[in-house]
C-alpha positions as CSV (number, residue, x, y, z in Angstrom):
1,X,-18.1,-18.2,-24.7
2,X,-14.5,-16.4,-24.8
3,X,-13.0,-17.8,-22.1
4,X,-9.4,-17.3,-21.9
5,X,-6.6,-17.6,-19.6
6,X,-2.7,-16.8,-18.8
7,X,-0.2,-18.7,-17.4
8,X,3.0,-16.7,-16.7
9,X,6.5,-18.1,-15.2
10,X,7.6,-15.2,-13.1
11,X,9.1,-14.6,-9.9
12,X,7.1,-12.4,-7.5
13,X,9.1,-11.9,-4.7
14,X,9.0,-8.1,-5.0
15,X,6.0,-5.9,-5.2
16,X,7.6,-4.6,-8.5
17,X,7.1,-7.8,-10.5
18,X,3.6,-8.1,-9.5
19,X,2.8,-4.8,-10.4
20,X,4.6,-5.7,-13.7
21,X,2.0,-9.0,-14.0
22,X,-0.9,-6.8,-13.5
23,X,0.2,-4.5,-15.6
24,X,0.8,-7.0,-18.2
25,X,-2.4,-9.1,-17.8
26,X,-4.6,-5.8,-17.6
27,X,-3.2,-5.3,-21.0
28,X,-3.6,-8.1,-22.5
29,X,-7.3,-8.9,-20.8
30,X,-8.3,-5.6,-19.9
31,X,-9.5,-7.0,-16.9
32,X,-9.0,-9.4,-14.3
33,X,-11.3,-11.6,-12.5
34,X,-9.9,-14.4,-11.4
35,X,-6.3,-14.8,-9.4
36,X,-4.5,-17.7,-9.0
37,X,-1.2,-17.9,-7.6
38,X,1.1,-20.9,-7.2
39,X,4.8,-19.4,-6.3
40,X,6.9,-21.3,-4.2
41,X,10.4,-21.8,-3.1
42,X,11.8,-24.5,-1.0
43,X,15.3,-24.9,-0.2
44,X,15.7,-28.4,1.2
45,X,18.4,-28.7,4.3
46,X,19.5,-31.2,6.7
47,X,19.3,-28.6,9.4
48,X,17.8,-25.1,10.1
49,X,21.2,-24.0,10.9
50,X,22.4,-24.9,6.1
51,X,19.2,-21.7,5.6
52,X,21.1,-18.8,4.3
53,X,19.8,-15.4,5.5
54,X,19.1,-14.5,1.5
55,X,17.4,-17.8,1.4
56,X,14.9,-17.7,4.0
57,X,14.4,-13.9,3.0
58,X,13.4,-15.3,-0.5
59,X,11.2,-18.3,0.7
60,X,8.9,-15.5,2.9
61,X,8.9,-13.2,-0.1
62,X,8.2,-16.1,-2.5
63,X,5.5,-17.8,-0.2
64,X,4.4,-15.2,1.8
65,X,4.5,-11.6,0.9
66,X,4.0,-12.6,-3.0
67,X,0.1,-13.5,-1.7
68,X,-0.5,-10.4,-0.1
69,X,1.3,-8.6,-3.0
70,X,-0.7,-9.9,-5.5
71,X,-3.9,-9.4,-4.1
72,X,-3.0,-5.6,-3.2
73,X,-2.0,-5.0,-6.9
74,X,-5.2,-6.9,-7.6
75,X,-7.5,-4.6,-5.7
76,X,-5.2,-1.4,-6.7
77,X,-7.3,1.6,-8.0
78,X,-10.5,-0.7,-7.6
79,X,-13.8,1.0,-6.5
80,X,-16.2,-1.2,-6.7
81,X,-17.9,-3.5,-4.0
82,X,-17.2,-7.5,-4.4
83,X,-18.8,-10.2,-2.2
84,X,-16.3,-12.7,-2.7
85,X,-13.7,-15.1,-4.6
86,X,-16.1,-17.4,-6.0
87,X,-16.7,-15.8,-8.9
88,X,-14.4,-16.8,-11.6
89,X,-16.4,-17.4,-14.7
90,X,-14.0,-15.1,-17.6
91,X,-16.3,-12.4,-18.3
92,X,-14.8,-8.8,-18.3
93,X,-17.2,-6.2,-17.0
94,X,-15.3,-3.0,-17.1
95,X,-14.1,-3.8,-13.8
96,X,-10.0,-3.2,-13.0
């Protein structure tokens, strides 16, 4: 059927480096239909007051703003109407 997939170790807590994977996947695929993202940071403390400033900046980019990132480099430049998530089958159909 030509399925195929990516997995990619990166860190998205910028809006640069998810431009940089959609830029890579479109690429490689010429097309992306299906988004999964599973970045997460986690600093484990005994108390609120051990979180750096630069860490709990990094855990909301990481967990947070990454999500919305993504998806807004996802949609970036795309015209076309779409009724939802659940489709997620592999087939390219000239659609960004």
């Amino acid at each position: 059927m030509g399925l195929a997939s990516w997995v990619r170790k990166q860190a998205l807590s910028s809006l640069a480096r998810c431009m940089h994977v959609r830029r890579d996947t479109l690429v490689g695929f010429s097309c992306l239909d299906c988004l999964v993202n599973n970045a997460a940071v986690q600093y484990y403390k005994h108390s609120i007051l051990e979180i750096t400033n630069e860490q709990l900046e990094l855990t909301y980019d990481t967990n947070i703003m990454a999500m919305f990132w993504m998806v807004q480099v996802r949609w970036a430049r795309t015209s076309w109407p779409y009724s939802g998530w659940s489709r997620c089958d592999g087939r390219c159909d000239g659609r960004p």
